[in-house]
C-alpha positions, 0 to 999 in steps of 0.5 A: 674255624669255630663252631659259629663260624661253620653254621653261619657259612652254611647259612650263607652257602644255603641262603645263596643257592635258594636266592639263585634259584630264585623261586618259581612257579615253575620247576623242570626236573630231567633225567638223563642217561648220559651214556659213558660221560666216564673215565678212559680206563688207560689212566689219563684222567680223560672223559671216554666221550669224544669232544664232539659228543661231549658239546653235544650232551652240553648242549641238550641240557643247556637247550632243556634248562633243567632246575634240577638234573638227575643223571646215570653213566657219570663217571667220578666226582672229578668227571661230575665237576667237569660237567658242571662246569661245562655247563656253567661255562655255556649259561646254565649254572648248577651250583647243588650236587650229589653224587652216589658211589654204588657198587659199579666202579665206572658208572654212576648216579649223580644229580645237579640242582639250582635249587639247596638240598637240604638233605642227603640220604643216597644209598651206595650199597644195597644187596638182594638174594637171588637163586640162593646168591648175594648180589648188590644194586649196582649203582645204588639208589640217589636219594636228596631232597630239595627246597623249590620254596619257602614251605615246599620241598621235593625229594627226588629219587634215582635209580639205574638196573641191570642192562639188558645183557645177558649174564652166564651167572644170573638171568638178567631179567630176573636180575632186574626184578630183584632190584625193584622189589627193592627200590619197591620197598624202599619207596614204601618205607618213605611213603609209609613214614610220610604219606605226604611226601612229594617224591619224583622216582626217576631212572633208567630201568631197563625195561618196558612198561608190560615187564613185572619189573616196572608193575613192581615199582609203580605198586598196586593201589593195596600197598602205601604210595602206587606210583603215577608213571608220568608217560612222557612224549616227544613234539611228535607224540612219540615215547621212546627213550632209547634206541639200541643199535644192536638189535635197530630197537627203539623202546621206552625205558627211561621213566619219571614216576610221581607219588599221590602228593606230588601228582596234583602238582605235576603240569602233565601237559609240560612234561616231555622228551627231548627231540633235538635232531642232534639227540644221538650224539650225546647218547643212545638215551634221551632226556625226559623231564617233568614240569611242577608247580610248587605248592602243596595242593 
């Protein structure tokens, strides 16, 4: 195919997923821990989630309706394309994608999106000292930025740290801190090039709001670009994101945090958690998500 050829089908594949799109006042942007939605490890190229678990996290998304999806415990490309056409089968087309690699073979970081990313610059291999040791963010950083409208575009960031189990080889704690100081200094370089900037942070930290490790990411307002946690509730009013059965625990540990030029687009009152009775079947995690309106303020 010729050169020619080649830009005028990108144009074509761009111009289609702005029109699907259909620019709105409003965009919903959801994170979501899908909980193993991976591969069973007997290499039958089957999703390790049962059929019923599966419908269920179908269901959650295509209830929430999100414009853009970002989501951690995906599984490969091929499982990330099984979604989205899950999801496209049951009415709720998301046409973009991105997908990050990291360093963890099984889990990983991807996002789905009705409207064009327009750029790409998702990192799969970070690395960190600690205790004199090498380490590398396990499942990178999901980085992409998309146009909601003609003059307005918003880069979304996603990130998924170290769980809280414990490690013979390192604290796990510290392990965590490691990786937002280095998400930290990733947002900074962002915000320091480009003040302006709409960016959402989203992710599953693994830790509550009181740690060091989430004071880190958010910044203090000496350093370029603090961050606004966006603390999202439930129809009861409720903050939790994540019920851990071992220790019968329920915690806010999924978090969507907004840069001081997103902040004034944010409709703060429209933003939540998913409460569906059938939560649970889809994942130990419920999504959250955020309402904006998309024009520069």
């Amino acid at each position: 195919m010729g050169r020619f050829q080649t830009c005028c089908c990108r144009t074509l594949i761009f111009l289609f997923l702005a029109a699907a799109a259909s620019f709105a006042a409003e965009v919903k942007v959801a994170w979501f821990n899908l909980e193993n939605y991976i591969e069973r490890d007997d290499g039958s190229g089957q999703i390790a989630k049962s059929p019923a678990r599966i419908g269920a996290v179908v269901k959650t998304i295509t209830e929430l309706r999100p414009d853009i999806l970002a989501v951690a415990e995906i599984g490969d490309r091929t499982t990330l394309t099984d979604l989205q056409n899950r999801l496209k089968a049951a009415g709720w087309d998301l046409p973009a994608s991105e997908w990050v690699a990291g360093l963890d073979q099984a889990r990983h970081l991807a996002l789905l999106s009705r409207y064009p990313i327009v750029e790409r610059n998702s990192q799969d291999a970070l690395y960190f000292p600690l205790n004199g040791v090498k380490h590398g963010m396990h499942r990178g950083i999901l980085d992409i930025t998309v146009e909601l409208a003609p003059a307005y575009r918003l880069r979304v960031l996603g990130a998924h740290f170290k769980s809280r189990r414990d490690e013979s080889a390192y604290d796990q704690a510290a392990f965590r801190l490691a990786e937002a100081r280095l998400f930290r200094s990733y947002v900074e370089k962002i915000l320091r090039s480009a003040p302006e900037t709409n960016l959402l942070a989203a992710g599953d930290l693994n830790d509550t709001k009181n740690e060091p490790a989430i004071r880190e990411i958010i910044g203090t307002p000496r350093e370029p670009g603090i961050l606004r946690d966006i603390w999202v509730r439930d129809s009861r009013g409720e903050t939790w994101t994540h019920y851990w059965k071992v220790a019968d625990v329920y915690s806010r540990i999924d978090y969507l945090l907004t840069s001081p030029g997103l902040s004034p687009e944010i409709l703060w009152r429209k933003c939540g958690i998913v409460d569906a009775p059938y939560w649970s079947q889809a994942s130990d995690h419920r999504a959250i998500y955020a309402v904006l309106s998309p024009e520069n303020k």
